[in-house]
Wavefront OBJ file of the C-alpha trace (Angstrom):
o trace
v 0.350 -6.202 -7.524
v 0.026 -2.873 -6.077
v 2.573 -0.047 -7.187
v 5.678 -0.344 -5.066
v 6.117 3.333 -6.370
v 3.671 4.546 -3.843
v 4.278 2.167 -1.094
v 5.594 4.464 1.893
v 7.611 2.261 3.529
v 8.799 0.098 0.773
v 10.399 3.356 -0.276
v 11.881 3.780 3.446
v 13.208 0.318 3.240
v 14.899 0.647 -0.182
v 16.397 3.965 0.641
v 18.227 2.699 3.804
v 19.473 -0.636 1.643
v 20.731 2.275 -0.890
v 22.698 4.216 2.001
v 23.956 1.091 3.804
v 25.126 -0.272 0.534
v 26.936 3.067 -0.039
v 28.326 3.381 3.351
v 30.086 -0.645 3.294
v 29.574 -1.737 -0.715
v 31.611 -5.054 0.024
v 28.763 -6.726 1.915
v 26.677 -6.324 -1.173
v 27.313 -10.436 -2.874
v 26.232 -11.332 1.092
v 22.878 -9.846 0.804
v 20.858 -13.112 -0.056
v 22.273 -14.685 2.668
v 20.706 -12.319 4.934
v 17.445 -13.057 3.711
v 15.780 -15.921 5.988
v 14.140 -17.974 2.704
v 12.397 -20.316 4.772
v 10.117 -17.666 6.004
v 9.544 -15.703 2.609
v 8.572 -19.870 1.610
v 6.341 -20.118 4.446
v 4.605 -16.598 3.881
v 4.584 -17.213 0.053
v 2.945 -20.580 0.510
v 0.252 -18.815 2.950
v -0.188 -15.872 0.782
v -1.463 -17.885 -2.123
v -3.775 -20.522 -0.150
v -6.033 -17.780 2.081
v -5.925 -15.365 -1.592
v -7.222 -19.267 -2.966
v -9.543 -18.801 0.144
v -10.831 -15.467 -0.832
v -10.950 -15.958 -4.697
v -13.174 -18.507 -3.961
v -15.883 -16.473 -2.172
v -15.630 -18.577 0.725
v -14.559 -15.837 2.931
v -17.597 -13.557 1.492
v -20.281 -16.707 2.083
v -19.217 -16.797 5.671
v -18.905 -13.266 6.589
v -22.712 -12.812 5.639
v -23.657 -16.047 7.895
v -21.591 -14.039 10.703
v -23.580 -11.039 10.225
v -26.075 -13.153 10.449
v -25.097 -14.072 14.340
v -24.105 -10.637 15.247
v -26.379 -7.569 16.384
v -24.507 -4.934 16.441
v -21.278 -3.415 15.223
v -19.389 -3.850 17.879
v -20.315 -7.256 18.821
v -18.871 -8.469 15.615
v -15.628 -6.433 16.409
v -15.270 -7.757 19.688
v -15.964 -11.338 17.903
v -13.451 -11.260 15.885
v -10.855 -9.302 17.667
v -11.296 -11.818 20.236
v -11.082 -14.438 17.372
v -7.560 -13.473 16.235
v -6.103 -13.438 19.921
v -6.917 -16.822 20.688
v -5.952 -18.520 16.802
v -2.435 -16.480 17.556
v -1.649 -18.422 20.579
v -1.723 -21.456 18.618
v -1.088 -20.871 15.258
v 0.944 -18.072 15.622
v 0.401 -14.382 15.034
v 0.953 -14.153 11.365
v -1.150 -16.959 10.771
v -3.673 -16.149 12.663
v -4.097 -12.969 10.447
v -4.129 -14.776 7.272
v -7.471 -16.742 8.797
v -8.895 -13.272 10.541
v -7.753 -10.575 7.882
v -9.547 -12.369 4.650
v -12.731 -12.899 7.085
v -12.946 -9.394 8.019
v -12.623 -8.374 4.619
v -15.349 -10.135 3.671
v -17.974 -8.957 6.453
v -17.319 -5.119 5.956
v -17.931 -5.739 2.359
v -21.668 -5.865 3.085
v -21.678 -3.487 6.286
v -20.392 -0.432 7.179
v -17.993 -1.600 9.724
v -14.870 0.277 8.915
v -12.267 -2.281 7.796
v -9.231 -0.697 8.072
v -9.723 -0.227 12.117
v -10.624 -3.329 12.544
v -8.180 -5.283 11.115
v -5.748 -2.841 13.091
v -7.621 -4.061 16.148
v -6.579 -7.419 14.864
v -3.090 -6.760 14.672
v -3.081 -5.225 18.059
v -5.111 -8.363 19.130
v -2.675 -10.854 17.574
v 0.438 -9.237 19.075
v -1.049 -9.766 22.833
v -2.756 -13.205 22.211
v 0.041 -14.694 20.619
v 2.880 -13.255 23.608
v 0.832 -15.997 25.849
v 2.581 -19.247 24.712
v 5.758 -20.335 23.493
v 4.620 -21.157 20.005
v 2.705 -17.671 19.701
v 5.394 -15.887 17.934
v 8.704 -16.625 16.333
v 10.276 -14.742 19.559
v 8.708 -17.059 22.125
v 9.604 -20.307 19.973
v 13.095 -18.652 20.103
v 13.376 -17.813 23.701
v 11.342 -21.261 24.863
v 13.816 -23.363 23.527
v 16.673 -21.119 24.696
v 15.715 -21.113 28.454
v 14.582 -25.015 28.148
v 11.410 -24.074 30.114
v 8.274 -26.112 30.536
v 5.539 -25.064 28.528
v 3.335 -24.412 31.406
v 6.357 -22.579 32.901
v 6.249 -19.822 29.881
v 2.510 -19.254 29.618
v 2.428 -18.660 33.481
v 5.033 -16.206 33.487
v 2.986 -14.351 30.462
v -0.274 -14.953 31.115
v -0.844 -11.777 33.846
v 0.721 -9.439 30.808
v -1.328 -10.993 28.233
v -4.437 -10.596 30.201
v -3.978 -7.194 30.902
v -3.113 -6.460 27.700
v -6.566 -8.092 26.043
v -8.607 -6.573 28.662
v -7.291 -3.029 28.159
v -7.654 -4.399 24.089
v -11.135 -5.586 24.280
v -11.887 -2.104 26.456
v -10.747 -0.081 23.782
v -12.512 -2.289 21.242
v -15.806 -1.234 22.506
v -15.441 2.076 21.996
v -13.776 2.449 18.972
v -16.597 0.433 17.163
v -20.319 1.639 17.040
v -23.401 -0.150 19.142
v -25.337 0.847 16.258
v -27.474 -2.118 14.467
v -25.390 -3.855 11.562
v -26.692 -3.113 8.315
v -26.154 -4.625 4.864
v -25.285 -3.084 2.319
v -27.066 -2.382 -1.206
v -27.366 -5.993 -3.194
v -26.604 -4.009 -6.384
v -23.363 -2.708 -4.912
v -21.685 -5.953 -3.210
v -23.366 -8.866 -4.869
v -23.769 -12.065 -3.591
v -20.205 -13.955 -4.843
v -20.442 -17.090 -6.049
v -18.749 -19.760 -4.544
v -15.661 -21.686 -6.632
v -15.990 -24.766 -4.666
v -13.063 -26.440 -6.670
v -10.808 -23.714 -5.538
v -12.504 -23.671 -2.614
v -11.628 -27.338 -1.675
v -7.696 -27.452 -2.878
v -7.048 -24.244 -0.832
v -8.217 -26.047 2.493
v -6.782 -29.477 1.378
v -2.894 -27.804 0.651
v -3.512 -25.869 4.390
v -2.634 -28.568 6.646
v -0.182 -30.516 4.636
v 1.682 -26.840 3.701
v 1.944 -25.655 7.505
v 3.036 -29.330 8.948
v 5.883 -29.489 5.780
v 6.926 -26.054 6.618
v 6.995 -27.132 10.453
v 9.294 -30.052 9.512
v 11.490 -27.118 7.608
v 10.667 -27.873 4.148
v 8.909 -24.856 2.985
v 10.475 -24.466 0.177
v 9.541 -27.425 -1.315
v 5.809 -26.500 0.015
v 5.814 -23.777 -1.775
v 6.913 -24.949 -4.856
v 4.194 -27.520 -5.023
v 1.703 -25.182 -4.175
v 2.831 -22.628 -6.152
v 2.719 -25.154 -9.112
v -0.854 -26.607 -8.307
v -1.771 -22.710 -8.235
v -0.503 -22.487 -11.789
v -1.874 -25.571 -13.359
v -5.397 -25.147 -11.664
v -6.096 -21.254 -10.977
v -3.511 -19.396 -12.593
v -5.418 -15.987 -12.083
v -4.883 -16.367 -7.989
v -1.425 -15.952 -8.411
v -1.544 -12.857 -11.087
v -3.629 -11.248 -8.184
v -1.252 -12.054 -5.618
v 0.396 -9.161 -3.094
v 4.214 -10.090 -4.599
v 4.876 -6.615 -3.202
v 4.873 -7.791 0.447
v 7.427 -10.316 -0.444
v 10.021 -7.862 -1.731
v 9.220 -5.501 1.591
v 9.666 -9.160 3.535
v 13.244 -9.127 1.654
v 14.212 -6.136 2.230
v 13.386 -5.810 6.232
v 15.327 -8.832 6.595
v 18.795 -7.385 4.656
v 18.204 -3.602 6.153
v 17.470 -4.951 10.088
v 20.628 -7.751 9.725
v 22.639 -5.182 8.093
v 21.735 -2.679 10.983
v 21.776 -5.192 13.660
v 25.502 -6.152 12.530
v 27.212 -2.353 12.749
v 29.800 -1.539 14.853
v 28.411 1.052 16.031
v 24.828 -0.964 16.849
v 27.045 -3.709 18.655
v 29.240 -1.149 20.789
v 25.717 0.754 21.984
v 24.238 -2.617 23.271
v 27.412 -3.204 25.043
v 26.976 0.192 26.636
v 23.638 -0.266 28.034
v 24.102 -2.353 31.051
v 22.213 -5.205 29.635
v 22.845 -7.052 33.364
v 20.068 -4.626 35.029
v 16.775 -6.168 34.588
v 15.092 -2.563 34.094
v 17.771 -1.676 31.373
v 17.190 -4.899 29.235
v 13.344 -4.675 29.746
v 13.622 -1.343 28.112
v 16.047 -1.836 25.366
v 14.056 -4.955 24.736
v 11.250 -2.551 23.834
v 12.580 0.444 22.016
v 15.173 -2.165 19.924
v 12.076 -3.473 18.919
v 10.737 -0.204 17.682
v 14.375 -0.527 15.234
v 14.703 -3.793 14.155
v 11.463 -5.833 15.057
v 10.892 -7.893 17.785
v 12.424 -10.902 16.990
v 15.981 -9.931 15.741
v 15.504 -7.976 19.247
v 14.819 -10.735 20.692
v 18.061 -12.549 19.323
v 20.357 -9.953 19.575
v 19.486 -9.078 23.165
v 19.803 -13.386 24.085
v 23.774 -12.994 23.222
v 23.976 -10.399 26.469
v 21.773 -11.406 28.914
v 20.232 -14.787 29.951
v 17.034 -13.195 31.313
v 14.553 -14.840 29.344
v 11.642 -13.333 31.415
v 12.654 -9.859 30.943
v 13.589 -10.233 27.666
v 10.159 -12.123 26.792
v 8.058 -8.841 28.623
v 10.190 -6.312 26.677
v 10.500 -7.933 22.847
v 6.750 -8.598 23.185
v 5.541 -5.097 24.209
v 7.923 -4.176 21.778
v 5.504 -5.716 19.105
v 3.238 -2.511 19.564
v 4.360 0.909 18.910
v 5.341 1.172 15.108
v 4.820 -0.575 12.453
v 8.114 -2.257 12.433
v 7.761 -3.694 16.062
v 6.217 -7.119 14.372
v 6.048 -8.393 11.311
v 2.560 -9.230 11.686
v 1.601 -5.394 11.545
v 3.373 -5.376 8.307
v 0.985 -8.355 7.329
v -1.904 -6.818 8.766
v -1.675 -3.468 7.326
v -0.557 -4.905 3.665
v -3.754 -7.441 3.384
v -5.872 -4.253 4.134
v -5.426 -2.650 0.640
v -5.605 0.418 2.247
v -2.553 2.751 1.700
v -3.493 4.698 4.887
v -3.716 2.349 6.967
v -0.506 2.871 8.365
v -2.083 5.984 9.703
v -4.697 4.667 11.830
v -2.654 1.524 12.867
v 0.027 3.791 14.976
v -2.618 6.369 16.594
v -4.191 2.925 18.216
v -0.658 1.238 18.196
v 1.551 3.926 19.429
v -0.599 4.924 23.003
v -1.096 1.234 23.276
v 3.365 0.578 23.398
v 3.122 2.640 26.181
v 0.550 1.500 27.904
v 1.660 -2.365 27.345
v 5.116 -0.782 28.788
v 3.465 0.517 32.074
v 2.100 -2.828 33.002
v 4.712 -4.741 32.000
v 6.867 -2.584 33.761
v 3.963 -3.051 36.883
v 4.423 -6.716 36.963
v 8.028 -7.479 36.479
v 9.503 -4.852 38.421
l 1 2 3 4 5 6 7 8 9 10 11 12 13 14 15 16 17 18 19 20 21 22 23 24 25 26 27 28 29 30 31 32 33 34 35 36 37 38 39 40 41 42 43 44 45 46 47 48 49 50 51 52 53 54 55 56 57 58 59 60 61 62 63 64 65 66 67 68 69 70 71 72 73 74 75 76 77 78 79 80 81 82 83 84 85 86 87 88 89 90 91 92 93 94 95 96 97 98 99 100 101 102 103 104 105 106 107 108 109 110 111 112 113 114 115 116 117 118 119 120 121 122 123 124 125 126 127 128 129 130 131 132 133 134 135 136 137 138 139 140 141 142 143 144 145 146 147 148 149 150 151 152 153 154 155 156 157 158 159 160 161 162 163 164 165 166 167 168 169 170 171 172 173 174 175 176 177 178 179 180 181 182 183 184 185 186 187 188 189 190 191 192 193 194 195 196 197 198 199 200 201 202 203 204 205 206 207 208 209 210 211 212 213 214 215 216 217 218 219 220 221 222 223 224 225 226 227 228 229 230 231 232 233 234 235 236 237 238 239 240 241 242 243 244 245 246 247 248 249 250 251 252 253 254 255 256 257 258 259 260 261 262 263 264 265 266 267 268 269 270 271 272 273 274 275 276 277 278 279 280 281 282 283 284 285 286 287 288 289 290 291 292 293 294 295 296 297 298 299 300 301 302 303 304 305 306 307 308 309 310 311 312 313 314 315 316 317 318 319 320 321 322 323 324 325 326 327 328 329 330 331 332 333 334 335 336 337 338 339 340 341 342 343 344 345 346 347 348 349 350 351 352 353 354 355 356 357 358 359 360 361 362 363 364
């Protein structure tokens, strides 16, 4: 595990749980309960089988048989930017990444294609795909079964947002990425990995049966199985693990729910005029920007019944920083680079605004 001690925004998150703890020390003995445990099972659980993926050299095998496919640079960025956009309307968006992320990893070990950028193209990517249906995101889910819409009902009322959104994407993808011929790298440097079939093979067959428990809501007892399979079989998969993001997972969900809950938070949101479809659109964004998109999303359900606006606004609100979604969290953590953060808001930031002009285009 990476050290937490120079982990930017671990250190944000950890001083504002220090100064709200401070500021009201008797919610302290609530804080677990503020933690939604399900989801640090589910992301536990799919932390361990894609790093069982990777371990394995799977992930390596197939990213040279891509290269393989692909001419050029940016064909195999449009590929699998494309890629994570359609797996997040479908598997969701954090999911999605967990498939796309360990992939891309392993093709720009052997090329020069710059990682980092690309899987920030990938979060981007997974944010608009994944706004198309109601089991996209955790804020569609939310929202689909709050307005008791038709399926079809939601994806048409997304779908001319999410296609502008992709094209203007995929636009951008082409010229951030280089036409230039793909080139391997040096043998010697990035040898070939061989594969650990056996670890191979138990990370694919705990997938399905993990994600359909968790589905039924019993991720925690997913997670314990596979964290003791893990143990008996590949111990060194979980030594290697990212345990960091978990304890950033924990602490967004205390310091957002502690936020969310302040007088002072709950007064402003009264003072907004929440019943103006232009106001909620853009609180529904720049909340976003606060807390995330999805306690957004919640928060802004117990004023207004707008589901459409609400669905435009928490959804362009996924762009922007890094706290928008938790999926750029995801994103930026698998990358292993500390600077990431960096690059992901010079791409992330011009693209809130322009997903906030053409949202703003369509609904109003």
């Amino acid at each position: 595990m990476r050290s937490l001690r120079a982990d930017t925004f671990f250190l944000i998150l950890l001083a504002a749980l220090i100064a709200l703890s401070i500021a009201d020390p008797s919610r302290i003995r609530r804080y677990p309960a503020l933690v939604d445990w399900p989801t640090i099972a589910a992301l536990t659980g799919l932390l361990v089988l894609t790093k069982g993926l990777e371990v394995s050299g799977a992930m390596h095998w197939l990213g040279r048989r891509l290269i393989g496919l692909m001419a050029t640079e940016r064909a195999a960025a449009l590929w699998l930017v494309t890629a994570a956009a359609l797996l997040s309307t479908v598997l969701t968006n954090d999911v999605a990444l967990f498939v796309v992320v360990p992939l891309t990893l392993g093709v720009c070990r052997i090329t020069r294609i710059p990682a980092t950028r690309l899987i920030v193209f990938e979060a981007l990517s997974v944010n608009a795909g994944s706004a198309l249906t109601p089991i996209g995101n955790p804020q569609n889910i939310f929202l689909w079964q709050l307005s008791k819409v038709s399926f079809g009902e939601f994806v048409l009322h997304m779908l001319p947002l999410v296609a502008l959104l992709m094209a203007a994407l995929l636009l951008v993808t082409t010229f951030a990425f280089a036409s230039r011929p793909i080139k391997m790298e040096d043998d010697k440097k990035h040898p070939t990995v061989r594969l650990d079939l056996p670890l191979l093979w138990v990370s694919l067959a705990l997938y399905l049966p993990f994600l359909v428990a968790t589905d039924m809501h019993r991720a925690g007892w997913a997670v314990l199985a596979v964290l003791l399979i893990f143990l008996a079989f590949r111990a060194r998969v979980l030594a290697i693990l990212d345990w960091g993001l978990l304890l950033v997972f924990v602490l967004m969900f205390i310091d957002l729910r502690l936020l969310v809950g302040l007088a002072s938070v709950q007064s402003s949101l009264h003072g907004l005029g929440l019943n103006q479809a232009l106001n909620l659109y853009l609180t529904g964004i720049a909340a976003s920007q606060l807390v995330s998109n999805v306690p957004a999303a919640i928060a802004l359900a117990e004023y207004s019944d707008n589901w459409r606006i609400i669905a435009y606004g928490v959804n362009i609100g996924g762009f922007g920083l890094m706290v928008g979604s938790l999926a750029n969290l995801i994103a930026l953590r698998m990358s292993g680079d500390r600077k990431a953060w960096l690059v992901f808001h010079a791409y992330s930031i011009p693209f809130l605004g322009l997903g906030a002009a053409l949202g703003y285009a369509i609904m109003f």
